[in-house]
N, CA and C atoms as an extended XYZ file, in Angstrom:
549
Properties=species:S:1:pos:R:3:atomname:S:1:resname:S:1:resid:I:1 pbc="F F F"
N       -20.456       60.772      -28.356 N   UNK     1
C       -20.134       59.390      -28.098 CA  UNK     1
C       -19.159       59.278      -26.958 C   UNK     1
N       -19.581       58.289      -26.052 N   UNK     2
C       -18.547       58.115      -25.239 CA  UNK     2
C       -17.748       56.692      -25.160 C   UNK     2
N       -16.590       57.250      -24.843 N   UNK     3
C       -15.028       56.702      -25.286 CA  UNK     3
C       -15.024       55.775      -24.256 C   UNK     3
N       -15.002       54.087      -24.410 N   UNK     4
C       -14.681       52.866      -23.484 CA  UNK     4
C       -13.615       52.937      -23.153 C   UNK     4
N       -12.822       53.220      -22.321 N   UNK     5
C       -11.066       52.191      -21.926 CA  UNK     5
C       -11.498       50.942      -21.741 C   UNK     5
N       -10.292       50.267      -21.949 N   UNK     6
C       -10.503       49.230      -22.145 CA  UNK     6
C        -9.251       48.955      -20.350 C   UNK     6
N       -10.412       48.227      -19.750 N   UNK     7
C        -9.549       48.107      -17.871 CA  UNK     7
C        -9.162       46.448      -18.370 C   UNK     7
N        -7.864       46.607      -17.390 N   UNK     8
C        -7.119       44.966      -17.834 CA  UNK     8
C        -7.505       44.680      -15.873 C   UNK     8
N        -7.650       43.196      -16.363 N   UNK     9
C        -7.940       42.771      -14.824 CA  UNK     9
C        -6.390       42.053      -14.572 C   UNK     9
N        -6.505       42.134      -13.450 N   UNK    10
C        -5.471       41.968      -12.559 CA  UNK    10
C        -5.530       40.175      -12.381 C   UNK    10
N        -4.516       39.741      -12.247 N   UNK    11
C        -4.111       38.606      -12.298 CA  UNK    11
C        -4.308       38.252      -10.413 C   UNK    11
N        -5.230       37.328      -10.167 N   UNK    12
C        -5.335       36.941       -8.984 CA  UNK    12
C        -4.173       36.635       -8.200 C   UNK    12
N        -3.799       37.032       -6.971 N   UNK    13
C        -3.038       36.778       -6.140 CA  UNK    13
C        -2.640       35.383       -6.450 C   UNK    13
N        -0.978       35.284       -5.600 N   UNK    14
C        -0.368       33.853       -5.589 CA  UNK    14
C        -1.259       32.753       -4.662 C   UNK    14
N        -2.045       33.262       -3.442 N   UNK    15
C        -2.650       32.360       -2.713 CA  UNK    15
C        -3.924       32.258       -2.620 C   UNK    15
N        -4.381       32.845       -4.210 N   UNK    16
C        -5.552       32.436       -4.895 CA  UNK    16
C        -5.972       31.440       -5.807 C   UNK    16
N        -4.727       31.604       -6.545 N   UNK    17
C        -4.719       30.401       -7.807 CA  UNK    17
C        -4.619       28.748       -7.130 C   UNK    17
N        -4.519       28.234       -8.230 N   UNK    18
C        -4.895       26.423       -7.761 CA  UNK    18
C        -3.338       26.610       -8.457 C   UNK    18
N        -2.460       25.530       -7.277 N   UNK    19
C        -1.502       24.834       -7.831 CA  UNK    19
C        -1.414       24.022       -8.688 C   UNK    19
N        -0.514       24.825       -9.809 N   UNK    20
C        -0.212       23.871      -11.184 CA  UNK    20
C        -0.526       24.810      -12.040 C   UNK    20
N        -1.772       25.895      -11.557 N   UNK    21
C        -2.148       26.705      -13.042 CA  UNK    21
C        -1.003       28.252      -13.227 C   UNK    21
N        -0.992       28.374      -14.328 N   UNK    22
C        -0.554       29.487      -14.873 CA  UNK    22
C        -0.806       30.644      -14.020 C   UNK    22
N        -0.774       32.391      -14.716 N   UNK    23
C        -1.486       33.017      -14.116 CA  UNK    23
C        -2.862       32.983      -14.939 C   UNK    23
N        -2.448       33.299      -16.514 N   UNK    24
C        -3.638       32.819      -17.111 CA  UNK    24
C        -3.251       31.788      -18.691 C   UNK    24
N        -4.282       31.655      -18.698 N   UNK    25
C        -4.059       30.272      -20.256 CA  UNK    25
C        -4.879       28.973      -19.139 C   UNK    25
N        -4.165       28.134      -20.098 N   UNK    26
C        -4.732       26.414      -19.912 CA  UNK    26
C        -3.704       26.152      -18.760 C   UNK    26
N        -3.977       24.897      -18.161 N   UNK    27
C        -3.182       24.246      -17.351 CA  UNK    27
C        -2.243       23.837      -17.638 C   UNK    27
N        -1.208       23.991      -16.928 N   UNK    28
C         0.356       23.109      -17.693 CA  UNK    28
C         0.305       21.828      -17.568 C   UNK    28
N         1.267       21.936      -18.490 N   UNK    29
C         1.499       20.382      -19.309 CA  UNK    29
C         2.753       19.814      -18.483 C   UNK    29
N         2.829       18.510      -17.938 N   UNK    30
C         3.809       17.536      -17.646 CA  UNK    30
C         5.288       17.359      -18.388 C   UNK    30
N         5.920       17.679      -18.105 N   UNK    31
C         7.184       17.523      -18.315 CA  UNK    31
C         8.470       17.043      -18.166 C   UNK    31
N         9.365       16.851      -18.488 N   UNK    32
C        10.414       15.942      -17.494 CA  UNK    32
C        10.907       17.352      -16.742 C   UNK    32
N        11.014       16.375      -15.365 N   UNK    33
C        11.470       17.177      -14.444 CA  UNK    33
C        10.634       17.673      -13.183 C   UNK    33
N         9.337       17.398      -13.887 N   UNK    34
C         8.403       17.578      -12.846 CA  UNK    34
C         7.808       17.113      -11.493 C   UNK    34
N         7.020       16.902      -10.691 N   UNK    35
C         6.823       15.930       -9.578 CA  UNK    35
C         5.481       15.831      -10.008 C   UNK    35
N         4.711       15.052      -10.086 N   UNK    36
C         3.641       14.971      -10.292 CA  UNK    36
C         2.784       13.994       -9.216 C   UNK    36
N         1.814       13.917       -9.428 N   UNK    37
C         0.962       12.815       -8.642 CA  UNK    37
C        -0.328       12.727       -9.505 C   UNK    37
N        -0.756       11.448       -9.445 N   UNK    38
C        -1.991       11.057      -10.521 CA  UNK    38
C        -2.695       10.229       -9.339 C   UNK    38
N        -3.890        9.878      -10.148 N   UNK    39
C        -5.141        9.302       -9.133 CA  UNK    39
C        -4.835        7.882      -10.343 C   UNK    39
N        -5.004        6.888      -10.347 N   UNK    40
C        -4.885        5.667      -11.356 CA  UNK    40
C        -6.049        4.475      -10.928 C   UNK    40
N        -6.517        3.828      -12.448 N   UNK    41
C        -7.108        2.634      -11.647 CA  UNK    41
C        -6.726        1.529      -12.613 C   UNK    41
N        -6.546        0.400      -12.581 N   UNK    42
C        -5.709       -0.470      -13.279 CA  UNK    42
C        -6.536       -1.719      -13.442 C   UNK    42
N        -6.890       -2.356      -14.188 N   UNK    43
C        -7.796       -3.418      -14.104 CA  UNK    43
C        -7.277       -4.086      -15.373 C   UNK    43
N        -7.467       -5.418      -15.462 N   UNK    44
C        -7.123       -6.617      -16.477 CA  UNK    44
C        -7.950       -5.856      -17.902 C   UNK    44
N        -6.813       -5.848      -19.150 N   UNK    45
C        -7.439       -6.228      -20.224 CA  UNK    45
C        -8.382       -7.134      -20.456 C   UNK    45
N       -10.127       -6.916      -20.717 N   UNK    46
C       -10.721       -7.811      -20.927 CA  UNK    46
C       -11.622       -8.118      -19.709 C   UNK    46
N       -10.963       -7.457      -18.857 N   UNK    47
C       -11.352       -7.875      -16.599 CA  UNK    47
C       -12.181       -6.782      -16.738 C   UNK    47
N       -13.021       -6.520      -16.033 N   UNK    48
C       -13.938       -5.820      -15.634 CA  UNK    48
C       -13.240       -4.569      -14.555 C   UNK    48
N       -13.948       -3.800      -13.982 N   UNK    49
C       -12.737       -2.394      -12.689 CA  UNK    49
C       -12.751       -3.887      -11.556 C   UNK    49
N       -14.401       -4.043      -11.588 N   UNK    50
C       -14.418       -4.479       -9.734 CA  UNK    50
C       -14.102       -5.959       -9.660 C   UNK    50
N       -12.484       -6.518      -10.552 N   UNK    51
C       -12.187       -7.876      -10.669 CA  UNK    51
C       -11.241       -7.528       -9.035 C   UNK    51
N       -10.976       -8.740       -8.908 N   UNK    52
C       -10.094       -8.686       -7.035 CA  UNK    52
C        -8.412       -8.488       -7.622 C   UNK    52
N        -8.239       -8.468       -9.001 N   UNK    53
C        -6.940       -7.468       -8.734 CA  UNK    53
C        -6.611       -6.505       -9.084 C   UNK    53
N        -7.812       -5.951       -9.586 N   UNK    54
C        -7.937       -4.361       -9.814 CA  UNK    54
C        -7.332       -3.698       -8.781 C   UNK    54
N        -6.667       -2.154       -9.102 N   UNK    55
C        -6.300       -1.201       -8.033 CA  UNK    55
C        -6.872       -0.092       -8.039 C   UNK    55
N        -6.986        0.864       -7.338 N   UNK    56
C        -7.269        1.491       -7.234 CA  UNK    56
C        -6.182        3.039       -6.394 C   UNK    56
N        -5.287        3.312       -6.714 N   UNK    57
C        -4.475        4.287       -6.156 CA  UNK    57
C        -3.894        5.764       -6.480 C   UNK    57
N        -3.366        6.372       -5.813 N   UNK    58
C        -2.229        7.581       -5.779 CA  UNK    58
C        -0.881        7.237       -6.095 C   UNK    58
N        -0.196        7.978       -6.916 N   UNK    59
C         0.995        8.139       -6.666 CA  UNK    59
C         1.702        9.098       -7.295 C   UNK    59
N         2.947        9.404       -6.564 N   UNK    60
C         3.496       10.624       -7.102 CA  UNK    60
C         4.674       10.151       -7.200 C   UNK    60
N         5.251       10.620       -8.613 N   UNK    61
C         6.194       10.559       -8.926 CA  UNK    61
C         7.277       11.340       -9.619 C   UNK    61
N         8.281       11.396      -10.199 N   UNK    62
C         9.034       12.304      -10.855 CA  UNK    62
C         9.041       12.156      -12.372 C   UNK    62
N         8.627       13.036      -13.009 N   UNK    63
C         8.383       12.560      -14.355 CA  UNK    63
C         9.931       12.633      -15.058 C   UNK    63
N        10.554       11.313      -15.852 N   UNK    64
C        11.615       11.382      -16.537 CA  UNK    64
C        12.773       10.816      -15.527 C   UNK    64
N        12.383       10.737      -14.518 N   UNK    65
C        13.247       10.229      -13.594 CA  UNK    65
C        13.340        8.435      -12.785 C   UNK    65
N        12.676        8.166      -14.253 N   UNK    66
C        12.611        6.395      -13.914 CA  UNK    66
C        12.131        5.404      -12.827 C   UNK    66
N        11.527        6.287      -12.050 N   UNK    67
C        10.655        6.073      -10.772 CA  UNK    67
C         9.586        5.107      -11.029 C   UNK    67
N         9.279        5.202      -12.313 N   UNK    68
C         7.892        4.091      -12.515 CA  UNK    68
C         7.772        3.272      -14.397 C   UNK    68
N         6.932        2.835      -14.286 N   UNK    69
C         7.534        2.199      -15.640 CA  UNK    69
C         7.370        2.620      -16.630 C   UNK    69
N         8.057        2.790      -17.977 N   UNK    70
C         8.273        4.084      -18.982 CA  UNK    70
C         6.862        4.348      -19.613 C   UNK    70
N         5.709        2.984      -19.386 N   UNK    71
C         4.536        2.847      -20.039 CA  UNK    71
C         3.773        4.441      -19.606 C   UNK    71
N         3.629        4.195      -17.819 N   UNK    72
C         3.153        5.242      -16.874 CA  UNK    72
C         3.945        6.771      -17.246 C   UNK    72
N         5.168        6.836      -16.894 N   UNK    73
C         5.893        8.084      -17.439 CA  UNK    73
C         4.935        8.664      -19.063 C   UNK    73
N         5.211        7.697      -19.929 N   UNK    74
C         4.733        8.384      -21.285 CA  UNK    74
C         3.426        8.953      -21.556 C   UNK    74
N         2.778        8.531      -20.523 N   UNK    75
C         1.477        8.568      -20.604 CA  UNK    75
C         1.167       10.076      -20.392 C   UNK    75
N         2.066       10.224      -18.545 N   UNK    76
C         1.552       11.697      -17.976 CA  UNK    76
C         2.588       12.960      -18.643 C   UNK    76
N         3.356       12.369      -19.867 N   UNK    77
C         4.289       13.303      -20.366 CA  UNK    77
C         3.622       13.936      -21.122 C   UNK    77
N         2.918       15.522      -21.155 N   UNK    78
C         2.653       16.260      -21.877 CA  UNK    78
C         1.168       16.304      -21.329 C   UNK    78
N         0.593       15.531      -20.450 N   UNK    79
C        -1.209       15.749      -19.614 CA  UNK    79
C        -1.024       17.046      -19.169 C   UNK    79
N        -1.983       17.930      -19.515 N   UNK    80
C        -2.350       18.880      -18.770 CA  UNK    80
C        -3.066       18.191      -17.173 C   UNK    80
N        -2.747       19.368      -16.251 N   UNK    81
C        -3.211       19.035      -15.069 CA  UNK    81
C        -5.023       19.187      -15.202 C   UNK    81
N        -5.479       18.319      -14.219 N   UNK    82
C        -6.638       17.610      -14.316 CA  UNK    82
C        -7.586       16.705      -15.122 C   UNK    82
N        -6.036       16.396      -15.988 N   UNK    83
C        -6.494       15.971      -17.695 CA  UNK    83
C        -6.398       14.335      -17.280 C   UNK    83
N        -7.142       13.653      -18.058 N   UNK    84
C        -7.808       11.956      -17.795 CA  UNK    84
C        -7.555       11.456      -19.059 C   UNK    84
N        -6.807       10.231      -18.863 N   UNK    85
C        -6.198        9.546      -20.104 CA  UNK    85
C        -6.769        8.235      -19.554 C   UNK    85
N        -6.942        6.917      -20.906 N   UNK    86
C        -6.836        5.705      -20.681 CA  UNK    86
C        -5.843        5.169      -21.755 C   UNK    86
N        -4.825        4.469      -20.938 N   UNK    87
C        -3.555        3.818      -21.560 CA  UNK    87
C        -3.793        2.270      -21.513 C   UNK    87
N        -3.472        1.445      -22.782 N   UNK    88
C        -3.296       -0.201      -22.472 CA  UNK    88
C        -1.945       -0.466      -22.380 C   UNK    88
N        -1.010       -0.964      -21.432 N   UNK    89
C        -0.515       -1.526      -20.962 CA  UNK    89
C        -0.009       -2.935      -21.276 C   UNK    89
N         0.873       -3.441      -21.870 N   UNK    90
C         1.531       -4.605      -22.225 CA  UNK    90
C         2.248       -5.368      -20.391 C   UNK    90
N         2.098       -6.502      -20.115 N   UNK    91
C         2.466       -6.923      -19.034 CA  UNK    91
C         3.397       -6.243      -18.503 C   UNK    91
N         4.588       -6.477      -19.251 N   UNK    92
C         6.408       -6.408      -19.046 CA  UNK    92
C         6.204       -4.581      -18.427 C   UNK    92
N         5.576       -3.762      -19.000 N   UNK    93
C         5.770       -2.855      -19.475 CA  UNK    93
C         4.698       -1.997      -18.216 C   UNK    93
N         3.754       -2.999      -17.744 N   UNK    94
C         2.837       -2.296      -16.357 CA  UNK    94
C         3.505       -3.093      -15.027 C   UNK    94
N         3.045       -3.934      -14.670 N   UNK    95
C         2.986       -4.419      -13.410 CA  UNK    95
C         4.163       -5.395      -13.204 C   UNK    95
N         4.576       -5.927      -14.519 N   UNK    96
C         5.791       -6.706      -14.920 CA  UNK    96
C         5.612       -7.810      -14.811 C   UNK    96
N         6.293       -9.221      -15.379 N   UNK    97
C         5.663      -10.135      -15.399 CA  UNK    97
C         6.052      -11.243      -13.796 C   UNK    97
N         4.935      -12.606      -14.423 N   UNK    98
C         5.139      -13.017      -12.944 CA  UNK    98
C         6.531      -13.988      -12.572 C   UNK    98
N         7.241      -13.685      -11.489 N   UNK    99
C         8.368      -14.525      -11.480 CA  UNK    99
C         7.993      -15.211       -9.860 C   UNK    99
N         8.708      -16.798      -10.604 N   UNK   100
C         8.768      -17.881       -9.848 CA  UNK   100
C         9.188      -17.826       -8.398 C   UNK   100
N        10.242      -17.114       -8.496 N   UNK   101
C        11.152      -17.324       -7.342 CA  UNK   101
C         9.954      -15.886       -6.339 C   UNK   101
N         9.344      -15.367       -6.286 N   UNK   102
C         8.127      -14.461       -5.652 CA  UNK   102
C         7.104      -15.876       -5.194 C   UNK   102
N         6.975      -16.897       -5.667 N   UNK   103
C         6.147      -17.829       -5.049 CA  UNK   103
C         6.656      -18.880       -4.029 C   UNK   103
N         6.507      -18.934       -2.284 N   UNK   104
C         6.938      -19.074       -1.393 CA  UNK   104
C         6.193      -20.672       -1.021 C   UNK   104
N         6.553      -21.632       -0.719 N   UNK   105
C         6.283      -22.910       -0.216 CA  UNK   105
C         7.025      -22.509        1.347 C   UNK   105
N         6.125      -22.658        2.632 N   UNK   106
C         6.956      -22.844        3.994 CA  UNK   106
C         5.887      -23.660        4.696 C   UNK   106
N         6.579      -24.022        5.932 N   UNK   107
C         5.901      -24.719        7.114 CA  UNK   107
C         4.640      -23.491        8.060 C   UNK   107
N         3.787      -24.223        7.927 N   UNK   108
C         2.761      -23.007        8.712 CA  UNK   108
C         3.389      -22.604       10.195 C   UNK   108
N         4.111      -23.304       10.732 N   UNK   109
C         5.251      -22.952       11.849 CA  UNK   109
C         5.955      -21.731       11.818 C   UNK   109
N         6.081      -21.342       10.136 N   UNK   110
C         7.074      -20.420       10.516 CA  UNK   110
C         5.836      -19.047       10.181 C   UNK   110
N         5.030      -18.828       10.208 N   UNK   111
C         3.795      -17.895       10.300 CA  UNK   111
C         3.334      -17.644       11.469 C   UNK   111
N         3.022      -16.663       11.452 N   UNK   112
C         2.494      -15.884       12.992 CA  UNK   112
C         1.052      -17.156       13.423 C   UNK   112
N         1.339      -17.431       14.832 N   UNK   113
C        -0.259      -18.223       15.015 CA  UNK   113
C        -1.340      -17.944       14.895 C   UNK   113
N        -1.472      -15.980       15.012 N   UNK   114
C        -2.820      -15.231       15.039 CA  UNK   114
C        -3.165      -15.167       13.464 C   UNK   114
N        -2.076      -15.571       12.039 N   UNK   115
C        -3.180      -15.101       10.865 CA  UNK   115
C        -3.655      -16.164       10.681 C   UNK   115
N        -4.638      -15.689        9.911 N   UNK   116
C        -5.724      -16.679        9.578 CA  UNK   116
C        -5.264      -17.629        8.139 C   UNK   116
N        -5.329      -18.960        8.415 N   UNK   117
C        -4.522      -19.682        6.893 CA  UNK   117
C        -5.288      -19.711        6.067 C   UNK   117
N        -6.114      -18.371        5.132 N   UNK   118
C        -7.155      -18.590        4.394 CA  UNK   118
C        -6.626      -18.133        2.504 C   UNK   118
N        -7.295      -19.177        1.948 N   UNK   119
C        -6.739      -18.410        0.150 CA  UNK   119
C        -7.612      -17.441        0.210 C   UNK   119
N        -6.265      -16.567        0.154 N   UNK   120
C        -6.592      -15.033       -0.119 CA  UNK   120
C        -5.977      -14.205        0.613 C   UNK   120
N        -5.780      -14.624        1.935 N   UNK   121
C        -5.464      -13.789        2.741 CA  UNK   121
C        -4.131      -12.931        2.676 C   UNK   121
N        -4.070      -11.793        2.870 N   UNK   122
C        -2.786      -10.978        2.684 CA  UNK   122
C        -1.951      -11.378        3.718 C   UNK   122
N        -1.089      -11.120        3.609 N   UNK   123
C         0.317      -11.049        4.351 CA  UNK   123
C         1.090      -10.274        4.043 C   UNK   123
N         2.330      -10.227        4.388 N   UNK   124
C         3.849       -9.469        4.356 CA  UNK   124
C         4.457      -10.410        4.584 C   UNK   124
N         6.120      -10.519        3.474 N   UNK   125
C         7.258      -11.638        3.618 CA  UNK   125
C         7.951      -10.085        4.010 C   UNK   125
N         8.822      -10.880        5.086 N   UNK   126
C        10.213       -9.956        5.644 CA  UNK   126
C        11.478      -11.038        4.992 C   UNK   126
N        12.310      -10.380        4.021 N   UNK   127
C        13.038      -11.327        3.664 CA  UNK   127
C        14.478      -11.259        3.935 C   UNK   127
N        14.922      -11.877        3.894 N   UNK   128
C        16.534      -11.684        5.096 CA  UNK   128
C        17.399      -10.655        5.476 C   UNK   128
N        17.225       -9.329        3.986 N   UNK   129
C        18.182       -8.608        3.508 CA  UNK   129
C        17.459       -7.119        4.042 C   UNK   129
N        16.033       -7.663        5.050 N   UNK   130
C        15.129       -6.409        5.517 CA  UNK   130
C        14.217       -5.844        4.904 C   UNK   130
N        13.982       -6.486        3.381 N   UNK   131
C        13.149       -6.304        2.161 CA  UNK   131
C        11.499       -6.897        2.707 C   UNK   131
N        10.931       -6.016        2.484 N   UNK   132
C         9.137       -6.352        2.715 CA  UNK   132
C         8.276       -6.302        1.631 C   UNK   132
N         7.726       -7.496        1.488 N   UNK   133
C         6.517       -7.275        0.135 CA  UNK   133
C         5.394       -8.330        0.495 C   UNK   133
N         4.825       -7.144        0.390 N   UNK   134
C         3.237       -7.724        0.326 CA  UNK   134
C         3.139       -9.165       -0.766 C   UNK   134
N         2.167      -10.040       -0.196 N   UNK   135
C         1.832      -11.644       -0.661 CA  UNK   135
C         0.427      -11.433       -0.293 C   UNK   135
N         0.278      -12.843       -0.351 N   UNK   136
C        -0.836      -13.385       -0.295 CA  UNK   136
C        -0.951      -15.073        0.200 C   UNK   136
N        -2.061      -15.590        0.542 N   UNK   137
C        -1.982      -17.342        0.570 CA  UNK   137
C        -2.901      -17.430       -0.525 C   UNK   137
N        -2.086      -18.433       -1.378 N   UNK   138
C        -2.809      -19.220       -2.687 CA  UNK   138
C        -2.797      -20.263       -2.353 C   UNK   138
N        -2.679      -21.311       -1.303 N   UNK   139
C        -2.569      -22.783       -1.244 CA  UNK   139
C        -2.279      -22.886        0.292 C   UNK   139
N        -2.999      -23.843        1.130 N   UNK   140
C        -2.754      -24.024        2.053 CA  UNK   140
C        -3.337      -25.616        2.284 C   UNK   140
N        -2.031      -26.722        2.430 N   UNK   141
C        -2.306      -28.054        2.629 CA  UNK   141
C        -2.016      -28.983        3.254 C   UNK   141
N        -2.440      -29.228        4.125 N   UNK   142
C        -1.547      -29.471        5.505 CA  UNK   142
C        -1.014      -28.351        6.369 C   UNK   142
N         0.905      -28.745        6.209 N   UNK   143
C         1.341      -28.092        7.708 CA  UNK   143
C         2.200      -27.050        6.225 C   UNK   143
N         1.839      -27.160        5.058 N   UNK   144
C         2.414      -26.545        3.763 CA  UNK   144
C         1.400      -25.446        3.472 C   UNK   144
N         2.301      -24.009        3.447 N   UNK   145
C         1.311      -22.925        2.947 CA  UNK   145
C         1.777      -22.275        2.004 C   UNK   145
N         1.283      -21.611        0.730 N   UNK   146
C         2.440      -21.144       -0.490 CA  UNK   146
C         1.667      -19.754       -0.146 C   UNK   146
N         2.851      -18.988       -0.314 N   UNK   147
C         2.266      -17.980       -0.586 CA  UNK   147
C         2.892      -16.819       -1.444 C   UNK   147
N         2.405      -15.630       -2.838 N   UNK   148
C         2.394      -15.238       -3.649 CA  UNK   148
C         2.898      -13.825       -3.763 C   UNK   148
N         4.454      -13.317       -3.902 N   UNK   149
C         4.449      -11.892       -3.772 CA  UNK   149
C         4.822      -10.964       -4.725 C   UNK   149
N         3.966      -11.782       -5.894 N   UNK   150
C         3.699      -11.236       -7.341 CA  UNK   150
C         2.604      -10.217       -7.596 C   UNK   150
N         2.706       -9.198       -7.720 N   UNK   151
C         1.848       -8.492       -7.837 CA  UNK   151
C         0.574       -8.731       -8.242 C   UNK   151
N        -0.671       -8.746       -7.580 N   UNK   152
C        -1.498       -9.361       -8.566 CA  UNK   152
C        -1.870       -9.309      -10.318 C   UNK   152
N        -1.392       -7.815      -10.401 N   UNK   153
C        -2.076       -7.616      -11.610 CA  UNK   153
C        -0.015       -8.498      -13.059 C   UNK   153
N         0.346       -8.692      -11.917 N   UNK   154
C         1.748       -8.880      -12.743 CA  UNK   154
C         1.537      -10.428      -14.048 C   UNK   154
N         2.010      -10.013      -14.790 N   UNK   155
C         1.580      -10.834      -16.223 CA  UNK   155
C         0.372      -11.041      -16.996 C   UNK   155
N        -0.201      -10.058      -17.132 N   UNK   156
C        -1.531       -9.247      -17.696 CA  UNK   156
C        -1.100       -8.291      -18.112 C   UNK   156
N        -1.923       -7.818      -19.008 N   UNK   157
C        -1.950       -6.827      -19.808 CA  UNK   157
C        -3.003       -5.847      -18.963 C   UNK   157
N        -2.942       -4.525      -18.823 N   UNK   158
C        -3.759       -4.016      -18.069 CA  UNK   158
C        -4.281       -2.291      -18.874 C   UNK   158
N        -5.351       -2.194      -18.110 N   UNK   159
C        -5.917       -0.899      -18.493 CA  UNK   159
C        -5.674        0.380      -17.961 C   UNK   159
N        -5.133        1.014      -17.874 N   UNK   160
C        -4.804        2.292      -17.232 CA  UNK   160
C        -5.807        3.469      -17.411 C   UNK   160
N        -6.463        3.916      -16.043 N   UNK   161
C        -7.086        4.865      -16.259 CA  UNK   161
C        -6.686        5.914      -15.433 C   UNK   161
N        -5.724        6.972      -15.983 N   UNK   162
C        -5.108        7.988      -15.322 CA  UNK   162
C        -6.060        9.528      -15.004 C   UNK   162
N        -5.531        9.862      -13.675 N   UNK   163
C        -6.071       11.304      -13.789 CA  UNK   163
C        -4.687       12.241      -13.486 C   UNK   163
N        -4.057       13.405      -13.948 N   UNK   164
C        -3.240       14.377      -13.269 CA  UNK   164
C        -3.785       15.250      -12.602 C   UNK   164
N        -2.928       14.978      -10.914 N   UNK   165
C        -3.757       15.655       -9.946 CA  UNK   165
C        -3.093       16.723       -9.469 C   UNK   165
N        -2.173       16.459      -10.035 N   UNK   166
C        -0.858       17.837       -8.954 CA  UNK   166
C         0.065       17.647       -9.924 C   UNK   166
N         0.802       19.078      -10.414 N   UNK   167
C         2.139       18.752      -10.735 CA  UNK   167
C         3.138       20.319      -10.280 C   UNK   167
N         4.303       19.495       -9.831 N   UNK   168
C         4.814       20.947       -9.110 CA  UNK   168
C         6.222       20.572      -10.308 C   UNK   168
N         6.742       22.231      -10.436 N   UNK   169
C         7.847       22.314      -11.372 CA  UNK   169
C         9.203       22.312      -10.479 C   UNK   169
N        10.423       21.882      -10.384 N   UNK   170
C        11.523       21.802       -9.162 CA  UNK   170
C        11.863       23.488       -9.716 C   UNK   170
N        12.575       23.964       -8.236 N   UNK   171
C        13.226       25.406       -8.045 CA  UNK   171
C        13.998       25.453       -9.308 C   UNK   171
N        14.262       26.424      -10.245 N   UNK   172
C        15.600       26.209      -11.001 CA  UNK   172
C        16.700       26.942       -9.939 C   UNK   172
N        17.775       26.408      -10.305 N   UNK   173
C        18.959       27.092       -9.487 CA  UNK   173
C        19.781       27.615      -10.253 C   UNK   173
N        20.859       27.849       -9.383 N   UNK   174
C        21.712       29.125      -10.295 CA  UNK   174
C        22.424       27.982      -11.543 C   UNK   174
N        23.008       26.975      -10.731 N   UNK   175
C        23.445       26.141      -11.581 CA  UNK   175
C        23.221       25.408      -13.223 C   UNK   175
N        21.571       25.484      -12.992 N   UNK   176
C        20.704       25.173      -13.605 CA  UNK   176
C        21.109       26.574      -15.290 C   UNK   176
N        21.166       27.438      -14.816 N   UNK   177
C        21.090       28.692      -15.650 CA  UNK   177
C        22.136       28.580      -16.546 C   UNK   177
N        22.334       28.958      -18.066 N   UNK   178
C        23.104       29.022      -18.922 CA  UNK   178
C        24.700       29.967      -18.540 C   UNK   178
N        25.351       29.921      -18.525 N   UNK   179
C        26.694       30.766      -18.076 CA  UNK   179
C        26.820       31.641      -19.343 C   UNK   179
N        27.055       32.468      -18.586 N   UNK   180
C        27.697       34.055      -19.605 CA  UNK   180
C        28.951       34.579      -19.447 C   UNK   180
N        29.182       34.840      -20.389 N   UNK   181
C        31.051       35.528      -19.972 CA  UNK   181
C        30.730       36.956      -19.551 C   UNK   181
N        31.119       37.359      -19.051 N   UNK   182
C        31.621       38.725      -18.627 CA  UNK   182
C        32.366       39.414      -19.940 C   UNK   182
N        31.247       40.723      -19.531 N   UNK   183
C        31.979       41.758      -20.605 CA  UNK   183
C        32.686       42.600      -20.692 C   UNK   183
């Protein structure tokens, strides 16, 4: 009879593997502390994807580090990378709700002459303090144009459909490390 060894394979090079994975096992899991980035698409409870304030985006953020709203954080806390969740979303708690003082009444005078005064049309408010946010025109009547820099999806309840696309772990530093006394 002849005797098998049993050969261990070698763990693929560092600039082989896909960022995020182990050397071997499952994909890691999200954690605080992490940087992550997700693929997201957000559409009205009840709304269909292809309603006009559906989104569709990227973003990366720091998990645990209050960057986005605790709904989003909880969600990608503990996703394995490439892992796909759908979260519902309470208004306050996604896009936030809609506030008054975001809805703009001005003279079409004070608007560029080249945009077009159409409901719907996007814009940008520059607001005194150097602050920029995207609007919109909801009303245009006369020499009076309102326009909206409430998020669309803001005071709805919304659907979250997450993907984790990347997650990188920060350097630990020395600091970071437990202290030992000297012996």
């Amino acid at each position: 009879m002849r005797e098998h060894s049993k050969s261990r394979q070698r763990p693929a090079p560092e600039r082989n593997r896909q960022p995020g994975r182990r050397k071997r096992g499952k994909p890691r899991k999200a954690i605080p502390g992490d940087a992550v980035e997700i693929i997201y698409q957000a559409h009205p409870v009840g709304g269909s994807v292809d309603e006009s304030a559906a989104c569709d985006d990227r973003l990366a953020f720091r998990v645990g580090a209050g960057e986005v709203s605790p709904c989003l954080e909880g969600a990608v806390l503990g996703m394995r990378l490439g892992g796909k969740k759908t979260v519902t979303a309470r208004a306050v708690n996604a896009f936030g709700l809609r506030y008054a003082d975001r809805i703009h009444r001005m003279h079409r005078s004070r608007l560029p002459q080249t945009l077009r005064l159409k409901v719907g049309e996007p814009v940008v408010i520059r607001y005194r303090n150097g602050v920029s946010r995207p609007a919109k025109i909801v009303d245009v009547h006369g020499a009076t144009v309102t326009l909206d820099a409430n998020h669309p999806l803001a005071g709805r309840d919304v659907v979250l459909e997450l993907q984790l696309v990347a997650i990188e772990r920060p350097p630990v530093r020395s600091t970071d490390l437990p202290r030992t006394e000297p012996r």
